[in-house]
Biopython code that builds the backbone (N, CA, C, O; Angstrom):
import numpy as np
from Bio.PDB.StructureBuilder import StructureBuilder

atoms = [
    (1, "UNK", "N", (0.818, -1.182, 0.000)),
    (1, "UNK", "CA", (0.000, 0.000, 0.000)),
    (1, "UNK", "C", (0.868, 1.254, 0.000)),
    (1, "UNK", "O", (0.767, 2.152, -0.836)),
    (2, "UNK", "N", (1.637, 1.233, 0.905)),
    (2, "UNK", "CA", (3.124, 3.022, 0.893)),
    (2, "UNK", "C", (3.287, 2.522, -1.106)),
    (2, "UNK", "O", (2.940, 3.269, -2.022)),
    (3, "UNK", "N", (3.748, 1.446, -1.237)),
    (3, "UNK", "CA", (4.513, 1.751, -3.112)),
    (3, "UNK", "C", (3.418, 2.281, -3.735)),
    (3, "UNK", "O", (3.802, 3.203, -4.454)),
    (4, "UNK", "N", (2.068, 2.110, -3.807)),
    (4, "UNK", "CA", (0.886, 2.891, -4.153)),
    (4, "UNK", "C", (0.681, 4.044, -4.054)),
    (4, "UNK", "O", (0.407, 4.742, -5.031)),
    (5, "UNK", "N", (0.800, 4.638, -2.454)),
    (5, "UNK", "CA", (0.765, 5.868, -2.094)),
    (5, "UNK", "C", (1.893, 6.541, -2.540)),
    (5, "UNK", "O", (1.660, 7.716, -2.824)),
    (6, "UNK", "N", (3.049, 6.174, -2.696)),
    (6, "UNK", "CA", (4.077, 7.223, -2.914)),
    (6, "UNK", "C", (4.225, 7.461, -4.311)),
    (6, "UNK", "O", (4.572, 8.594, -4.645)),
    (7, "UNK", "N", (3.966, 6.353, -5.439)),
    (7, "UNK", "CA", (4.138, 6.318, -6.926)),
    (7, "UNK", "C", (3.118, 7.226, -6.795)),
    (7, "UNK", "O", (3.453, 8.410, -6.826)),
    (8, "UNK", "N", (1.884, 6.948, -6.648)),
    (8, "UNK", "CA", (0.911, 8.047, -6.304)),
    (8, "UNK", "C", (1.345, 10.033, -5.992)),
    (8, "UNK", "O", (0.711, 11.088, -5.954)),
    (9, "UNK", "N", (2.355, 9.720, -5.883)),
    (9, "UNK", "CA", (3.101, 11.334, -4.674)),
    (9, "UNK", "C", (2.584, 12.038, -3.613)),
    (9, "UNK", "O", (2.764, 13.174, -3.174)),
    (10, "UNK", "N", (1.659, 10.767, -3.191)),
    (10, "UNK", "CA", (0.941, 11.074, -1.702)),
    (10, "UNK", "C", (1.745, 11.138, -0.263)),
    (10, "UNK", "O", (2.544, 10.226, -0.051)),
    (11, "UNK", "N", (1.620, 11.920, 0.500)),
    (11, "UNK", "CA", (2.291, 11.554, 1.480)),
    (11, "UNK", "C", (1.160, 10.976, 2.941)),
    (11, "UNK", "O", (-0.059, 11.043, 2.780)),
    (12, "UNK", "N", (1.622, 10.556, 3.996)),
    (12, "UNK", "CA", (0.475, 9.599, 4.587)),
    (12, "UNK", "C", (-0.343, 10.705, 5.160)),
    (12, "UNK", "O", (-1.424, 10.378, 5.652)),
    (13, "UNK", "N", (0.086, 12.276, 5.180)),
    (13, "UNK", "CA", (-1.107, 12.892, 5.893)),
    (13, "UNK", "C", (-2.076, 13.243, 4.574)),
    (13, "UNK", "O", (-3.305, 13.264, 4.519)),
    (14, "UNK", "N", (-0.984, 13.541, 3.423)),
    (14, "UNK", "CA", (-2.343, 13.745, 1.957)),
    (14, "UNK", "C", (-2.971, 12.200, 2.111)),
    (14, "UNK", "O", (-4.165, 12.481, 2.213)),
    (15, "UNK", "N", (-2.924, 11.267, 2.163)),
    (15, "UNK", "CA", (-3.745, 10.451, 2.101)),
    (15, "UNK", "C", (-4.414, 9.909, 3.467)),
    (15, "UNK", "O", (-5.074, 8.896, 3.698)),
    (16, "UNK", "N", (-4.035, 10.853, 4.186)),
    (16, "UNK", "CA", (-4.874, 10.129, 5.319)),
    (16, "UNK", "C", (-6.395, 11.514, 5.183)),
    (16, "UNK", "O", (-7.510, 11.386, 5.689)),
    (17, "UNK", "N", (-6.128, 12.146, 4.742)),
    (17, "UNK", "CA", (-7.302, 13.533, 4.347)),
    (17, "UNK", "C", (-8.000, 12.821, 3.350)),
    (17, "UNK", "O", (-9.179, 12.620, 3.640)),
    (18, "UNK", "N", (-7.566, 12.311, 2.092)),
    (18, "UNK", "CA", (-8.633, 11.395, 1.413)),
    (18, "UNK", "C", (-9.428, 10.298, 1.654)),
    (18, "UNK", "O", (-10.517, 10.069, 1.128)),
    (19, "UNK", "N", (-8.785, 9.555, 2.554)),
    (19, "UNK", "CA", (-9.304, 8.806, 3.304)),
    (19, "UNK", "C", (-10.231, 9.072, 4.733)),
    (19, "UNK", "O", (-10.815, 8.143, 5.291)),
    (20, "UNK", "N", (-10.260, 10.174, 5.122)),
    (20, "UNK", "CA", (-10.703, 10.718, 6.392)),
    (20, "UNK", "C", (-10.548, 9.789, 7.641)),
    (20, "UNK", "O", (-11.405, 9.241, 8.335)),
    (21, "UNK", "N", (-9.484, 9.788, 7.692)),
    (21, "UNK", "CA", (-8.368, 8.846, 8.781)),
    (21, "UNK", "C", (-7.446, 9.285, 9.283)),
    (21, "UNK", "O", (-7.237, 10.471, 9.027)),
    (22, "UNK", "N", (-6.666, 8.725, 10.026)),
    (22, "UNK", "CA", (-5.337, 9.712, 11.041)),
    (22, "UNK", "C", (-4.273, 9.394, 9.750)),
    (22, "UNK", "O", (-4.419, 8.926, 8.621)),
    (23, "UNK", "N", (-3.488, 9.743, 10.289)),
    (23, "UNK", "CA", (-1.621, 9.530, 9.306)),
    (23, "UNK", "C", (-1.505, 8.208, 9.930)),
    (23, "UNK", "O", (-1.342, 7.209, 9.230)),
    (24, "UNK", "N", (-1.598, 8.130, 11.549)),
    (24, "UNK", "CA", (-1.240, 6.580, 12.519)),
    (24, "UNK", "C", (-2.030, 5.790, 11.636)),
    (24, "UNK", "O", (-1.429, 4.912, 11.018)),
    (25, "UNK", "N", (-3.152, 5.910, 11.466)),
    (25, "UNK", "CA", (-3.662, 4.876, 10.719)),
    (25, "UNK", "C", (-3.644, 4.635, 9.137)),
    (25, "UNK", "O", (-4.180, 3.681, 8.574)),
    (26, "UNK", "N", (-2.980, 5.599, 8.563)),
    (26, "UNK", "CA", (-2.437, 5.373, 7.200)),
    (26, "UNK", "C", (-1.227, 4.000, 7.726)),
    (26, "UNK", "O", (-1.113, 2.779, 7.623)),
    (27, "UNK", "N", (-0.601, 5.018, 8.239)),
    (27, "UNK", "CA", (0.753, 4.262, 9.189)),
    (27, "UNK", "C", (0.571, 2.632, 9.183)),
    (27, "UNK", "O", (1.183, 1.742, 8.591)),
    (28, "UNK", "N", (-0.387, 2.625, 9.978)),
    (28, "UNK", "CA", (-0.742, 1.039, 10.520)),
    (28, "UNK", "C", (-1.230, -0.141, 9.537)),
    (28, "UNK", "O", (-1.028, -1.343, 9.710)),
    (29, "UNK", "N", (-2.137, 0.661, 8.123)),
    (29, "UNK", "CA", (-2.409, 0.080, 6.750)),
    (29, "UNK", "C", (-0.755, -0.606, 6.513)),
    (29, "UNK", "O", (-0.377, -1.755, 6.738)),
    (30, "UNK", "N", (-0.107, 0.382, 6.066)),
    (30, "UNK", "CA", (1.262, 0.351, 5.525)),
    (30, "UNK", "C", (1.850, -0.839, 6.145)),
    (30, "UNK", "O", (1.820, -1.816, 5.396)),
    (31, "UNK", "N", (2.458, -1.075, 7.475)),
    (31, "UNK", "CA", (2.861, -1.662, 8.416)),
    (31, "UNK", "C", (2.295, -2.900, 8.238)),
    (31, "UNK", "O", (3.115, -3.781, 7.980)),
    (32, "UNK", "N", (1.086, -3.256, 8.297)),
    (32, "UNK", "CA", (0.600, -4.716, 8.390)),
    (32, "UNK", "C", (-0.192, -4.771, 9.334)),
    (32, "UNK", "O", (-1.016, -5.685, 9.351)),
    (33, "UNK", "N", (-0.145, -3.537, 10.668)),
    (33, "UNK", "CA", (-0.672, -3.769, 12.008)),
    (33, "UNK", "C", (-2.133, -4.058, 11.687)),
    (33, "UNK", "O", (-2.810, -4.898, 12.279)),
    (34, "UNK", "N", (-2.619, -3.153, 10.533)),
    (34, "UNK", "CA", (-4.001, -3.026, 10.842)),
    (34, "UNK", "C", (-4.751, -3.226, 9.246)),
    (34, "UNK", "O", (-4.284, -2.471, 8.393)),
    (35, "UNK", "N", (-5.826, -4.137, 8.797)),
    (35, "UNK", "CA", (-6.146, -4.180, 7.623)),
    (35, "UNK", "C", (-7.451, -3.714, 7.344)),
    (35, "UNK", "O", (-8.473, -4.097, 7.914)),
    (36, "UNK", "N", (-7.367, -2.792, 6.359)),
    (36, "UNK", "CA", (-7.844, -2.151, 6.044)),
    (36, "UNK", "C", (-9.356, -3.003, 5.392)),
    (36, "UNK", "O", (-9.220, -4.057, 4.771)),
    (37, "UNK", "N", (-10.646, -2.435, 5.613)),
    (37, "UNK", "CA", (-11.529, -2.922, 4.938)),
    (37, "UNK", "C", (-12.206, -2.048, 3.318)),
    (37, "UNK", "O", (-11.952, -0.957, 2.808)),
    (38, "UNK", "N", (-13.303, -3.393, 2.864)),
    (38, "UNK", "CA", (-13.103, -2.870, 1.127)),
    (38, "UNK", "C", (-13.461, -1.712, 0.918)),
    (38, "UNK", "O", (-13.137, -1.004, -0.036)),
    (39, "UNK", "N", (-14.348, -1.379, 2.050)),
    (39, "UNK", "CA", (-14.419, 0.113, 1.479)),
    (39, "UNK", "C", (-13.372, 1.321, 1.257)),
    (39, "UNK", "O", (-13.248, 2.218, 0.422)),
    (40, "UNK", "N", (-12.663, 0.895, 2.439)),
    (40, "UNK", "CA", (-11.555, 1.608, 2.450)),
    (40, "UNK", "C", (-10.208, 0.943, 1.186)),
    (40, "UNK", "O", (-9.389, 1.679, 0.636)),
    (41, "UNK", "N", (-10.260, 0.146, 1.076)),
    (41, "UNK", "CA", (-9.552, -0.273, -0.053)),
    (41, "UNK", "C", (-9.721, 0.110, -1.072)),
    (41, "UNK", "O", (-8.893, 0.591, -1.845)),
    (42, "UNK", "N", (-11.293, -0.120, -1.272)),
    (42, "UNK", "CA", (-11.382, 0.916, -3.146)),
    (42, "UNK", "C", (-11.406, 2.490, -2.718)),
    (42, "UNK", "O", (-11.729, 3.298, -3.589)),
    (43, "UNK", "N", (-11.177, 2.818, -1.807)),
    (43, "UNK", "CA", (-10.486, 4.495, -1.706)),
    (43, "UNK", "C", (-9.636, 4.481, -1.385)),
    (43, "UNK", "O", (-9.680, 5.437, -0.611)),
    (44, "UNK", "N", (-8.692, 4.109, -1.326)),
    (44, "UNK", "CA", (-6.873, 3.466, -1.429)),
    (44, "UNK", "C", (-7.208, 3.463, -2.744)),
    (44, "UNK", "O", (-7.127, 4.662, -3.010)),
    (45, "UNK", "N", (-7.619, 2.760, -4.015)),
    (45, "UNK", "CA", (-7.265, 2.458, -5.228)),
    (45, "UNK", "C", (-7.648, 3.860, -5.691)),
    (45, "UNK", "O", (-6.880, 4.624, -6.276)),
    (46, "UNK", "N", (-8.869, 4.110, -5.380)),
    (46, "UNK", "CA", (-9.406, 5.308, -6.313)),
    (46, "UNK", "C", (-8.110, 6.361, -5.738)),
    (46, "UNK", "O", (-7.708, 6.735, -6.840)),
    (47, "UNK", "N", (-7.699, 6.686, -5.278)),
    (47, "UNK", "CA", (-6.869, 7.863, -4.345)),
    (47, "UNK", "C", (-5.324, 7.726, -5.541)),
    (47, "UNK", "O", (-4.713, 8.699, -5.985)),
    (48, "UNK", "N", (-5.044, 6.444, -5.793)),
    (48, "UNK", "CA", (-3.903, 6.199, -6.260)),
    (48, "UNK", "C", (-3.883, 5.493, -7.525)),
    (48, "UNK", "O", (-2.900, 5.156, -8.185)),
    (49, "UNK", "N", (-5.336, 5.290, -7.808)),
    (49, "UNK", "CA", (-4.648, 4.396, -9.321)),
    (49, "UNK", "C", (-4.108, 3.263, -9.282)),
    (49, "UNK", "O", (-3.317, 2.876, -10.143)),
    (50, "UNK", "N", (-4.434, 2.649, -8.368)),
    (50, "UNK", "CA", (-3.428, 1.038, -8.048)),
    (50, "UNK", "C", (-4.369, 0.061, -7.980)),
    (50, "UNK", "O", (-4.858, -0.537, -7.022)),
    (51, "UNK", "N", (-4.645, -0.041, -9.841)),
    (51, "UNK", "CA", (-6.511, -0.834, -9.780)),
    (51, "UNK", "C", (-5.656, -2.336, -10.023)),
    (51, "UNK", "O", (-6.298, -3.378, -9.892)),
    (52, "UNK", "N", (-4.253, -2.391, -10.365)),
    (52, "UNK", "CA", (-4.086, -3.656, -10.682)),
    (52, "UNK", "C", (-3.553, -4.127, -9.474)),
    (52, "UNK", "O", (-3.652, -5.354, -9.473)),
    (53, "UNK", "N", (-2.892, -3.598, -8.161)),
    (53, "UNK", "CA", (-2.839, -4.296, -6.668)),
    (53, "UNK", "C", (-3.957, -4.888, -6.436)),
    (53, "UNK", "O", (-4.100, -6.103, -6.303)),
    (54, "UNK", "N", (-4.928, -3.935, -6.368)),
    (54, "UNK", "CA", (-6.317, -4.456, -5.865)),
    (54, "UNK", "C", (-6.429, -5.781, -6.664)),
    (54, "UNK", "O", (-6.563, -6.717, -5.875)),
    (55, "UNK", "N", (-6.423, -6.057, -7.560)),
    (55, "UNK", "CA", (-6.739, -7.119, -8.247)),
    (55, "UNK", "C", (-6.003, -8.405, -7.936)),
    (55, "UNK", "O", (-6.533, -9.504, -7.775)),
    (56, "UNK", "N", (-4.205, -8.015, -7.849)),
    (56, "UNK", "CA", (-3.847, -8.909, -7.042)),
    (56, "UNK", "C", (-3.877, -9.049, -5.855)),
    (56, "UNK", "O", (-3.521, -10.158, -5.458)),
    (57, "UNK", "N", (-4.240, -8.171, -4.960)),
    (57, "UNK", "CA", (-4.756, -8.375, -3.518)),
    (57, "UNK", "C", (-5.908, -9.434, -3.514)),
    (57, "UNK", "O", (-5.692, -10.516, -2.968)),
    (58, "UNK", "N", (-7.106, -9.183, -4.086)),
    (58, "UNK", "CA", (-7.929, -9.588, -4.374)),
    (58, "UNK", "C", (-7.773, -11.313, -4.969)),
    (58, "UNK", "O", (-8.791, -11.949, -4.694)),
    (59, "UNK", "N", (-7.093, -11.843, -5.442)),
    (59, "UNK", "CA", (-6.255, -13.085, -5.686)),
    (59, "UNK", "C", (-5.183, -13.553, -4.615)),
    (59, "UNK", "O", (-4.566, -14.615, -4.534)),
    (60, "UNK", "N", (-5.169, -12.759, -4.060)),
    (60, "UNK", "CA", (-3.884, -13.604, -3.130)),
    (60, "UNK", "C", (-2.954, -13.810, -3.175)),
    (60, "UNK", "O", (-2.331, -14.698, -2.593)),
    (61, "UNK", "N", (-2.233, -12.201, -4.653)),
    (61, "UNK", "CA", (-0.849, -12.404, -4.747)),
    (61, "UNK", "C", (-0.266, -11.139, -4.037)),
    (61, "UNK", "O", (-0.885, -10.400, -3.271)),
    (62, "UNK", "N", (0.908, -11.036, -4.390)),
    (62, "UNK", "CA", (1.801, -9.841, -3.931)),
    (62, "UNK", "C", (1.937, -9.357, -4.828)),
    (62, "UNK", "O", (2.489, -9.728, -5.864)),
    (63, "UNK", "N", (0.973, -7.556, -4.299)),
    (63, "UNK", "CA", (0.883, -6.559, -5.279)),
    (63, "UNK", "C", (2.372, -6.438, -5.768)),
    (63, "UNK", "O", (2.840, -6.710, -6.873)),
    (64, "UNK", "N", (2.971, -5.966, -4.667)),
    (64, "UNK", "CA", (4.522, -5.645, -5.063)),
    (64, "UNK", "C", (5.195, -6.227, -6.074)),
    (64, "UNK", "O", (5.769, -5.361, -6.733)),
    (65, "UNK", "N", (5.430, -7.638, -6.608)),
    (65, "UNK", "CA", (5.645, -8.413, -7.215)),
    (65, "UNK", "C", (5.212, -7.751, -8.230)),
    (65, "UNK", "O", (5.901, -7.126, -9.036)),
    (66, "UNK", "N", (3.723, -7.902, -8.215)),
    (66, "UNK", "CA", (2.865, -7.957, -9.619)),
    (66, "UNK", "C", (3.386, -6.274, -10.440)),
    (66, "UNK", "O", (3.332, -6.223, -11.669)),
    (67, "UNK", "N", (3.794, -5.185, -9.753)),
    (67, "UNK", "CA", (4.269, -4.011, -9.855)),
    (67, "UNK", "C", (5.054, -4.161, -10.858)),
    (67, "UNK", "O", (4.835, -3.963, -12.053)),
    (68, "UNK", "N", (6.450, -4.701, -10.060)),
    (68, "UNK", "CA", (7.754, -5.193, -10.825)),
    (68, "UNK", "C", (7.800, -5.713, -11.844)),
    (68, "UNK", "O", (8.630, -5.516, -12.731)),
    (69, "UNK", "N", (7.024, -6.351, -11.844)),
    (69, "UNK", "CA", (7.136, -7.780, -13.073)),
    (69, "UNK", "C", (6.339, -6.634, -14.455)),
    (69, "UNK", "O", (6.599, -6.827, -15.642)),
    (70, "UNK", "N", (5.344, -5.451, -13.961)),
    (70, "UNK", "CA", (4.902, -4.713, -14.812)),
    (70, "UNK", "C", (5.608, -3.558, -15.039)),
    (70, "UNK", "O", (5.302, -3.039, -16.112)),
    (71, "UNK", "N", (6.489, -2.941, -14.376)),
    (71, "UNK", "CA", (7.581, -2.167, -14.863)),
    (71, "UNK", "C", (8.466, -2.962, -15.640)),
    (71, "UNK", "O", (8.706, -2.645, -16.805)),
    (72, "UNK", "N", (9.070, -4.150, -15.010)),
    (72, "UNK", "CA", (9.914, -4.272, -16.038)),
    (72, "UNK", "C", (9.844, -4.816, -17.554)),
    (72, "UNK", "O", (10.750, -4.820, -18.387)),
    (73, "UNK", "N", (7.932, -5.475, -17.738)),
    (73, "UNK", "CA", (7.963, -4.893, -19.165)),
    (73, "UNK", "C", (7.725, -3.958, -19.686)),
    (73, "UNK", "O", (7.808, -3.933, -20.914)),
    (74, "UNK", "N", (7.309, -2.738, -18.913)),
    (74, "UNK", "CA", (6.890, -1.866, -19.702)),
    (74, "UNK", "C", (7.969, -0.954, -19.965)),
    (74, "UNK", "O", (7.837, -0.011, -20.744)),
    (75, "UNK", "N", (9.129, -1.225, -19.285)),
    (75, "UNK", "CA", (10.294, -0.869, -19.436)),
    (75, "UNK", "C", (11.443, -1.436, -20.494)),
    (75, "UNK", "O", (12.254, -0.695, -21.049)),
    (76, "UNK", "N", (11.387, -2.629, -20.647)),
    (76, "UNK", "CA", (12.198, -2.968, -21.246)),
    (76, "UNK", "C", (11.412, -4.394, -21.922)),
    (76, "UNK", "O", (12.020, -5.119, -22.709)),
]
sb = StructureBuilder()
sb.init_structure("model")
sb.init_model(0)
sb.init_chain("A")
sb.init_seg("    ")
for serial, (resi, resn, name, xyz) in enumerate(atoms, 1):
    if name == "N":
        sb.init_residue(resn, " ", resi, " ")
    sb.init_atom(name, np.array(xyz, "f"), 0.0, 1.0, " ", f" {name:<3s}", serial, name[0])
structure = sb.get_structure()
């Protein structure tokens, strides 16, 4: 969720204002402490554009992964 928010150029208090949430609890998304529910997830996506995490969230992979593997074709 932070590689979302930051490719995004959010920082956790701009996105904790879109979200109408603390920064701690941007914080705690990020971290692992605390998981976020769908509502709040598709405003995480809508906020950032990160419709293809969701999708692998949503499957049970690692967004992060799925990121990489899409930069580096769209890169090279």
């Amino acid at each position: 969720m932070q590689a979302c928010r930051e490719r995004a150029g959010l920082t956790q208090e701009e996105m904790a204002a879109r979200l109408n949430r603390t920064q701690s609890c941007i914080s705690k998304y990020e971290k692992d402490h605390k998981v976020p529910d769908m509502p709040t997830m598709m405003q995480w996506v809508e906020a950032t554009g990160a419709k293809e995490v969701l999708i692998a969230f949503l499957y049970g992979l690692d967004g992060l992964s799925i990121m990489q593997d899409l930069m580096r074709l769209v890169g090279g």
